[in-house]
C-alpha positions in Angstrom: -2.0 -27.9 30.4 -4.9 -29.8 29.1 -6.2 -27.2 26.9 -2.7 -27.2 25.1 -2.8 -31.0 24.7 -6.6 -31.0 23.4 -5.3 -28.4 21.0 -2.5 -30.1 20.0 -4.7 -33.1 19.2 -6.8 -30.7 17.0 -4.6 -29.4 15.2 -5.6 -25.9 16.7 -2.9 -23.5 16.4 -2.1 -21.6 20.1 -2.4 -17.4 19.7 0.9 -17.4 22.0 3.2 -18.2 19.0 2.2 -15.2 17.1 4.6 -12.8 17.3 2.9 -8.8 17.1 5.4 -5.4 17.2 3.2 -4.6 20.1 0.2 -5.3 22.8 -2.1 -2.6 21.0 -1.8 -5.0 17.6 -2.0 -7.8 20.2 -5.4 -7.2 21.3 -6.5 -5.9 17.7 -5.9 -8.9 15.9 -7.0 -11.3 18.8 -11.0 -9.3 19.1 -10.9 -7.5 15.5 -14.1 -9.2 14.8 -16.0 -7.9 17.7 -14.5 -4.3 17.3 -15.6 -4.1 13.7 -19.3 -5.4 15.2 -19.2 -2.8 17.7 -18.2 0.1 15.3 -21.0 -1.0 13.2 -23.8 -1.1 15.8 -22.1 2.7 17.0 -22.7 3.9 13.6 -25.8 2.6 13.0 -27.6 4.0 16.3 -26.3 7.2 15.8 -27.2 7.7 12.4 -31.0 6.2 13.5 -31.2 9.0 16.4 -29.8 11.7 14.4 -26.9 12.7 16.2 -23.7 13.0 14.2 -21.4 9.9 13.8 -17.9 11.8 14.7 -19.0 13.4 17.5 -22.4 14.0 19.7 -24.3 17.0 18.0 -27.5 17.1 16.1 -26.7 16.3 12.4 -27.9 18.5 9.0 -31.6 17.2 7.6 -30.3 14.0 5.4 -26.5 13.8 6.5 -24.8 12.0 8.8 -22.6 14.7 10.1 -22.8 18.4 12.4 -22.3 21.2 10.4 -18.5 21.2 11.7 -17.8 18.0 10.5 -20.0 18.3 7.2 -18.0 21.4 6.4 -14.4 19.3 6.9 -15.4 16.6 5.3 -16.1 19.1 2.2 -12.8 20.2 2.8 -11.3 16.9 2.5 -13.0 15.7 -0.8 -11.8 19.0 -2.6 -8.6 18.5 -1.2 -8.4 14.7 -2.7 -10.4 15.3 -6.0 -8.4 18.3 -6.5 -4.9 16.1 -7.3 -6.8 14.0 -9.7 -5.8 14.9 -13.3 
């Protein structure tokens, strides 16, 4: 009750008046900022210990993937540069 007054004295708008489609957006949009830290930090470590960044095998010498996910991600650029006219 006091937090809403001290708030409302603010001019601090509350989080419970946002409406989201559902509690999955919810949480998102309320701690995006820390998820976005943590994916960072993930990515980072694994690419300074070597170990691919979509799963946990050893990457190729100067890539960031496996050779499974190397060879899809080859895949996918030919399929998307392919379209291109």
């Amino acid at each position: 009750m006091i937090g809403k007054l001290l708030r409302k004295l603010r001019g601090i708008p509350e989080d419970d008046t946002k409406n989201y489609p559902n509690r999955f957006l919810k949480f998102y949009y309320r701690n995006h900022k820390r998820l976005i830290k943590e994916r960072h930090s993930l990515y980072k470590n694994k690419r300074k210990k070597g170990i691919c960044v979509r799963c946990s095998q050893p990457v190729i010498s100067d890539i960031i993937f496996c050779s499974y996910h190397r060879q899809k991600q080859q895949g996918y650029n030919h399929k998307a540069r392919s379209h291109k006219s």
